[in-house]
Structures are given as structure tokens and as C-alpha cells.
C-alpha positions as CSV (number, residue, x, y, z in Angstrom):
1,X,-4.7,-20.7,-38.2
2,X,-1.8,-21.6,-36.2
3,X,-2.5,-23.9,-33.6
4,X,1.4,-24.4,-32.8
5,X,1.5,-21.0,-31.7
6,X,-1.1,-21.0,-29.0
7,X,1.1,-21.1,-25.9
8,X,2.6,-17.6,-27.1
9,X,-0.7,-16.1,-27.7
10,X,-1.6,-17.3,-24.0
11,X,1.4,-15.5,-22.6
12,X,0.8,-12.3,-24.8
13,X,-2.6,-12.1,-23.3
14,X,-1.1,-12.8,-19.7
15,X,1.4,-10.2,-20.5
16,X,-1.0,-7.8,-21.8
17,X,-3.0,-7.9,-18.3
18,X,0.2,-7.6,-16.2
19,X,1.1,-4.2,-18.5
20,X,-2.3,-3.1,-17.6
21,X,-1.9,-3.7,-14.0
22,X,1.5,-2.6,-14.0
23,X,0.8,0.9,-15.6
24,X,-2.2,1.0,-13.1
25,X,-0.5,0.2,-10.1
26,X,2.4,2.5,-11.1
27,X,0.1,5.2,-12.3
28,X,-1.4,5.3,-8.6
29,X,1.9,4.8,-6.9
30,X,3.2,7.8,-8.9
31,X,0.5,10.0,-7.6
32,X,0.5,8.7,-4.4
33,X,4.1,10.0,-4.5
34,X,3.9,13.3,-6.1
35,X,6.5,12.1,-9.0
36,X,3.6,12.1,-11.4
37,X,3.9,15.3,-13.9
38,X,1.0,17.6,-13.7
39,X,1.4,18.2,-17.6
40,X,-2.4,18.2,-18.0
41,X,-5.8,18.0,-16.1
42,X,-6.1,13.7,-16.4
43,X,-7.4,12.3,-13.4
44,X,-5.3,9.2,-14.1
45,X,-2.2,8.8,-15.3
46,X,-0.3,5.9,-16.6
47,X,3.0,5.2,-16.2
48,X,5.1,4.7,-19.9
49,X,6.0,1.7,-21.0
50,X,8.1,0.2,-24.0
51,X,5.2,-1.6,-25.3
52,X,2.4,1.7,-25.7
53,X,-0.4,2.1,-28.2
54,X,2.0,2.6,-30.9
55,X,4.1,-0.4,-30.8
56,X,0.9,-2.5,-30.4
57,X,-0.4,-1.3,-33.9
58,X,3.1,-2.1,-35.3
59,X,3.1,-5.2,-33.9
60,X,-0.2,-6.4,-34.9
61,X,0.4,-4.8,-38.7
62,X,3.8,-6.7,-38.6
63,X,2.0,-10.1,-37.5
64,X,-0.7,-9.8,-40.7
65,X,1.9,-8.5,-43.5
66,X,4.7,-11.3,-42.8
67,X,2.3,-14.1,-41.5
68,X,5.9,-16.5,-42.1
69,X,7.6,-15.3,-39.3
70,X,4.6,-14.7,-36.8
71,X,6.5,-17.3,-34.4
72,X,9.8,-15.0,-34.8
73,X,7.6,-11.9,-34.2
74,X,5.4,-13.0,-31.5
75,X,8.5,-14.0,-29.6
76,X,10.1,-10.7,-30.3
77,X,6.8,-9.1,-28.8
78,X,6.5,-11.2,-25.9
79,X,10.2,-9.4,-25.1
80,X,8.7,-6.2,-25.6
81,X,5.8,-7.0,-23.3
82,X,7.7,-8.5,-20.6
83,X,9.8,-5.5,-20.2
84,X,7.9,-3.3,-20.1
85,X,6.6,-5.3,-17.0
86,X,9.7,-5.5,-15.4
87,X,10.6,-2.2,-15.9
88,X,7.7,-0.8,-14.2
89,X,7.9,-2.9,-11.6
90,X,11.6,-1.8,-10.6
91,X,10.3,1.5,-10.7
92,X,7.7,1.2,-8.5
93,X,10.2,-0.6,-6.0
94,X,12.2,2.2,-6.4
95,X,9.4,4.5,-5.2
96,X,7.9,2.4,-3.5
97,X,9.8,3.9,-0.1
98,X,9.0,7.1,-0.6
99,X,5.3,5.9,0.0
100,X,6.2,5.5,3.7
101,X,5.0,7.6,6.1
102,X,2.0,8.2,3.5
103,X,-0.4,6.1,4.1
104,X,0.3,3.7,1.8
């Protein structure tokens, strides 16, 4: 129990739903555009991030076998997390124009 941590675990789960959104939004925005790859038969795609499925599980395993850095580690992943935001984002700025035109 680490009660002095609870602001970072309230801005993982913030960044956790702005990943979501972001890979959603970018997902869309990509197929909107055509720039998605048609490497399968998905319905929905979402975009890549830094922070995926495996990272999370390394993440999480790091947090329970070194519990006497979790502040060191949950700062480290709140990095992770909050670029992979930002780097979606800039991506979907970037294609954002080529939605013009589209109706978009």
C-alpha cells in the first residue's frame, strides 16, 4: 500500500485512456486516409504505439518484483505513456490534411 504514490497512479490511468483514444482516433484517421496497411482482414486497426501490450506486462512485472523503486518505475512509465500520446497525436496532425476534401 502506497498511498504517496497515488497522484501517479491517477495520471497512469489518465494516460491509459488518452492511449486508447489516441490509437482510436488515429486508427480511424488512418483509414479514413488510406495510409492504413491492408496487412490482414481487421475491421479496425490501431495505430502503434511505444507503450503496446508488451511493455504493459513488463511494466506491471517490473512494478511487483522491485516494489522499492515503484516511484522510480511508475515515473519511468508515465514517460512511456505520455509519448506514446504525443506521438500519435503529431501523426495524426500530420495526416490530418490529407483528410480534406474527404469528408472529414
Amino acid at each position: 500500500n502506497r498511498p504517496d504514490l497515488i497522484l501517479a497512479w491517477v495520471v497512469i490511468l489518465f494516460l491509459y485512456v488518452l492511449c486508447i483514444t489516441s490509437a482510436l482516433a488515429l486508427g480511424g484517421l488512418e483509414d479514413k486516409t488510406g495510409t492504413a496497411t491492408d496487412d490482414d482482414n481487421r475491421s479496425l486497426r490501431l495505430a502503434a504505439g511505444l507503450a503496446e501490450g508488451g511493455e504493459t506486462g513488463i511494466a506491471y512485472s517490473l512494478f511487483l518484483l522491485i516494489p522499492s523503486m515503484l516511484g522510480v518505475l511508475a515515473t519511468i512509465w508515465i514517460a512511456v505513456l505520455a509519448w506514446t500520446v504525443v506521438a500519435r497525436s503529431m501523426l495524426a496532425f500530420r495526416l490530418l490534411p490529407a483528410t480534406k476534401g474527404r469528408g472529414a
